[in-house]
N, C-alpha and C positions, 0 to 999 in steps of 0.2 A: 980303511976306506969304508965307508955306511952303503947301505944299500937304499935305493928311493926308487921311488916306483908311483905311477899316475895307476889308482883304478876305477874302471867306470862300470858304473851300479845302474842294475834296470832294476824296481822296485812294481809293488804292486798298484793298482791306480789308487791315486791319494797319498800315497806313502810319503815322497820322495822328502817332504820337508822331516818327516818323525824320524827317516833313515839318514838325511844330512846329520840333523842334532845327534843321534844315537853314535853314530861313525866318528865326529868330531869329539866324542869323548874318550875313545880308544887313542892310549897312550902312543908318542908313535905318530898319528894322525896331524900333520902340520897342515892342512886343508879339505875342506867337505862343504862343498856346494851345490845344488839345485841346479840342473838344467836341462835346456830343449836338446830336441834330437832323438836317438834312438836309444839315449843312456839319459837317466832321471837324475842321479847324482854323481859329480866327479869330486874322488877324493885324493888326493898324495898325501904319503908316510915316510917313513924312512926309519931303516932298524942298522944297528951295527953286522951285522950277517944276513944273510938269505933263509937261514936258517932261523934267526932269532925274526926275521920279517916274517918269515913263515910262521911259527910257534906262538909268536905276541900280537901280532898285527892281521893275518889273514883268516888264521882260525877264529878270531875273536870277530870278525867284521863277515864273516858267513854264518857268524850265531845271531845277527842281529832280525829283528824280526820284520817281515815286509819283502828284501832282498827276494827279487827269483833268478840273477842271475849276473855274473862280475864276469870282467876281462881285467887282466894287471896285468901292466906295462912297465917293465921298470926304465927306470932314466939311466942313457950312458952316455959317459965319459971319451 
């Protein structure tokens, strides 16, 4: 069973769209968009483990540049 998860991205002012594009290229990333509210970009992934979600997916999307600060949410069943 895969693990998926929604997270939502507060970015620096101006970012959100360089941080959308940047995010959607991390392997993993099946959505990364733009929006209102209190979070700039919401993106879901999904990894075969928690572990490999962690390792592939989260660590690579906290190196991106702009990010000040995630919440992940994973989806359940």
């Amino acid at each position: 069973m895969s693990v998926q998860a929604y997270i939502l991205i507060q970015t620096e002012v101006g970012k959100a769209g360089s941080v959308a594009k940047s995010v959607s290229a991390i392997p993993g990333v099946t959505l990364a968009e733009g929006v209102t509210g209190p979070y700039d970009v919401i993106m879901r992934a999904e990894a075969e483990s928690m572990e490999e979600f962690g390792r592939l997916i989260l660590s690579k999307v906290q190196a991106v540049a702009g990010i000040t600060r995630t919440l992940t949410c994973p989806v359940t069943y």
